[in-house]
C-alpha positions as CSV (number, residue, x, y, z in Angstrom):
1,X,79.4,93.2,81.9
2,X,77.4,96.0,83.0
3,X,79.3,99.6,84.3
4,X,78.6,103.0,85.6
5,X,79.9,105.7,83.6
6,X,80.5,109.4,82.8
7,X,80.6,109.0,79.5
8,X,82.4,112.0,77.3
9,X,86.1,111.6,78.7
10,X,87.3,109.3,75.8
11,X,86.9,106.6,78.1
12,X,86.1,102.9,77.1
13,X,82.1,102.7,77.6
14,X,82.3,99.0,78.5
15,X,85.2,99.7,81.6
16,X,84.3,99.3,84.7
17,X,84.8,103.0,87.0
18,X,83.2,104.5,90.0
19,X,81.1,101.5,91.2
20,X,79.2,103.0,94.2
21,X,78.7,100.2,97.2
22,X,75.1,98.9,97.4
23,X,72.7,100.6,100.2
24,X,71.4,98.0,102.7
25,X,68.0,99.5,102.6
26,X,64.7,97.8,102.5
27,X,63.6,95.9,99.6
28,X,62.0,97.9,96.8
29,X,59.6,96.8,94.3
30,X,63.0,96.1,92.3
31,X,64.1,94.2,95.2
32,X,61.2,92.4,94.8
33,X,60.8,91.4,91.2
34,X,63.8,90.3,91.0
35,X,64.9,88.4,93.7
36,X,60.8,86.4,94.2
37,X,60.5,86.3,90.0
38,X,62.8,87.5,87.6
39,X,66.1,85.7,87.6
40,X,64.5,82.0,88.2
41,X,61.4,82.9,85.2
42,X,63.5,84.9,82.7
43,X,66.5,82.3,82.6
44,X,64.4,79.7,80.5
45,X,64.5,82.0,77.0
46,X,66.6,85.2,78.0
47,X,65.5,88.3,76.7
48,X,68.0,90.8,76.1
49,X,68.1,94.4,76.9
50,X,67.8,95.7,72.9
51,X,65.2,93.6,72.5
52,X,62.7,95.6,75.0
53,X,64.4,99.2,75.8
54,X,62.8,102.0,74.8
55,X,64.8,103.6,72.3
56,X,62.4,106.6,72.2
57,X,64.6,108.6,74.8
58,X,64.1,111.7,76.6
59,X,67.2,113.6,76.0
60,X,67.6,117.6,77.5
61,X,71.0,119.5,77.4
62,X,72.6,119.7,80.6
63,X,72.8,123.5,81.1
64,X,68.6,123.5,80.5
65,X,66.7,124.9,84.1
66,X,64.6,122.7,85.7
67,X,61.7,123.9,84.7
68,X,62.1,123.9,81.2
69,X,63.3,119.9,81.7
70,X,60.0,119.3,83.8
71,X,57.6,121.3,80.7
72,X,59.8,118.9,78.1
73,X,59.5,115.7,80.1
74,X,55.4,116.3,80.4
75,X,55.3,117.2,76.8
76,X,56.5,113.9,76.1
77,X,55.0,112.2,79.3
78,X,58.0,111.1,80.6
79,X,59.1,110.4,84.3
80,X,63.1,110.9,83.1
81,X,65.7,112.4,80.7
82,X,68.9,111.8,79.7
83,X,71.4,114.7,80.3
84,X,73.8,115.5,77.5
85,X,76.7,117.4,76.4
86,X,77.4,117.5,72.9
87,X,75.3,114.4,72.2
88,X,77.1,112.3,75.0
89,X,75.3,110.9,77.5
90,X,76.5,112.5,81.0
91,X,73.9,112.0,83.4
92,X,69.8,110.9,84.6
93,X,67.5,113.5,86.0
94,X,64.2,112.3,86.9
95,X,60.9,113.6,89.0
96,X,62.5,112.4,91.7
97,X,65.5,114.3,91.4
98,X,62.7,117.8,90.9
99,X,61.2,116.9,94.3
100,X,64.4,116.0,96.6
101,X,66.7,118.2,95.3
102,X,64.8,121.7,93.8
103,X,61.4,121.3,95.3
104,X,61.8,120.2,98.9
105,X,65.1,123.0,99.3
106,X,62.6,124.8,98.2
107,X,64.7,126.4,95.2
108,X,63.7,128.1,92.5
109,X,62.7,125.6,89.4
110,X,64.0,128.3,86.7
111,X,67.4,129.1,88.4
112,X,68.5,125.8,88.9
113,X,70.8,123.7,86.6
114,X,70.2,120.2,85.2
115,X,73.6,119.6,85.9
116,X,73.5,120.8,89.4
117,X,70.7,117.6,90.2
118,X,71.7,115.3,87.6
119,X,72.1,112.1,89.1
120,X,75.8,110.8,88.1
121,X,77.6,108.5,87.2
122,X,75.4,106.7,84.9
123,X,74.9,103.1,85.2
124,X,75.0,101.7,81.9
125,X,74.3,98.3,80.3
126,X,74.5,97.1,76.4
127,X,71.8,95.9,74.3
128,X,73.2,92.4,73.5
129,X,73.2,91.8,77.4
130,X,70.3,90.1,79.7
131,X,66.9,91.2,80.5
132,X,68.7,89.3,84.1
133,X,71.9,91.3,84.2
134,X,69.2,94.8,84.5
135,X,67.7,93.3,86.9
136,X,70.4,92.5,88.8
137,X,72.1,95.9,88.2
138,X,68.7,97.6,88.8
139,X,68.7,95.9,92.7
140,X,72.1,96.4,93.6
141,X,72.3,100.1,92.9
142,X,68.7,100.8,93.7
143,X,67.8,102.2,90.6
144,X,64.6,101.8,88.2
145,X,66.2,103.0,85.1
146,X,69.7,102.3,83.3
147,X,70.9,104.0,80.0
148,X,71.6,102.1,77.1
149,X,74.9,102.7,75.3
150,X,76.1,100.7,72.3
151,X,79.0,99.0,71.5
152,X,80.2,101.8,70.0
153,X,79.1,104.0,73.5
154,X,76.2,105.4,71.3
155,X,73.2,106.8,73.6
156,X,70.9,103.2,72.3
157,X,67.7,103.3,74.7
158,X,66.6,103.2,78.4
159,X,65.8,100.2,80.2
160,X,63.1,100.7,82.9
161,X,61.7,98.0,85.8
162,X,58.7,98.5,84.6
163,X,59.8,97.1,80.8
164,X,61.0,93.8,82.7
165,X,58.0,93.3,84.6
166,X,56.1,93.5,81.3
167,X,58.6,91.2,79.7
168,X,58.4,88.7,82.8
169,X,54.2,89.4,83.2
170,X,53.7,88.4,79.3
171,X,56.2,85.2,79.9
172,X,53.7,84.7,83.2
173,X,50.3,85.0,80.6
174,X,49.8,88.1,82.5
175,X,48.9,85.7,85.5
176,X,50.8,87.2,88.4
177,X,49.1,90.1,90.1
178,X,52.4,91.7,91.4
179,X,54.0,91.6,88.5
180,X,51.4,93.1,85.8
181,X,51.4,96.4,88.7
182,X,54.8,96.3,88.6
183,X,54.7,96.7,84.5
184,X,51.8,99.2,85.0
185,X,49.5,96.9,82.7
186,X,46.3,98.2,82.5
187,X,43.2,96.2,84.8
188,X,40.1,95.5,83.4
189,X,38.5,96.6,86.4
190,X,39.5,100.2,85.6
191,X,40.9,102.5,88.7
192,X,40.9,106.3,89.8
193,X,44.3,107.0,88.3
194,X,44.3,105.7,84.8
């Protein structure tokens, strides 16, 4: 099954290490999708992970400053990167991670380490496993993204909430308000920040 992972210590990619205890917070949109429509909709005709990851991934070193990681991740118009070291995937930073940890200590963007923000341990999943088993990692860790490694703990893709609530929205016909926001589809209606 799934695992979280500091991957670049030799270690087996597929054992299980540092699982973190679920938060008892209030449902997030994750909570949401997956516990009102995912599992139950996606069962009849799985989809796995490989099958809709994006294997386009944003990748930065992780002794790059912040800023230079935020320029890189609007070049490519990207919410996330993967942190490396020596083409090992170590870590997640995302704008999140720019606005609680650098921005609101109010720290200086240039000085500041991707390392130092990183979130860590990664949780991982493989591509042959289920679009369900995401979303069921994604809920009980809180998280919107997991990393992708390959059987032979390979840097594959990122799997976001917003690529299973596409997957589940085309399944639907697109049908199901909630979840075609969820996937970010775009309305015919138009809107102010399209």
């Amino acid at each position: 099954m799934t695992r979280i992972s500091a991957l670049g210590s030799g270690d087996d990619p597929k054992a299980d290490r540092g699982r973190k205890s679920p938060s008892a917070e209030a449902p997030t949109p994750i909570d949401i999708l997956t516990t009102a429509h995912f599992s139950s909709a996606m069962a009849e005709g799985e989809e796995t992970v490989g099958k809709i990851m994006d294997t386009k991934v944003n990748v930065v070193n992780m002794d790059m400053n912040v800023k230079d990681c935020a320029k890189a991740m609007a070049k490519n118009k990207a919410g996330y990167a993967v942190v490396v070291r020596s083409g090992t995937a170590m870590g997640i930073v995302t704008e999140r991670d720019f606005v609680q940890k650098v921005i609101a200590d109010n720290l200086n963007p240039a000085k500041v380490l991707i390392r130092d923000i990183m979130s860590t341990p990664l949780i991982t999943i493989t591509p042959s496993e289920t679009t369900v088993d995401a979303a069921k990692l994604m809920s009980e860790y809180k998280v919107r993204r997991l990393v992708v490694i390959d059987e032979q703990g390979n840097l594959a893709g990122v799997v976001a909430a917003t690529d299973l609530a596409r997957t589940l929205a085309e399944k639907k016909g697109f049908s199901d308000a909630t979840l075609n926001a969820i996937a970010r589809l775009e309305s015919p209606i138009g809107g102010p920040y399209q």
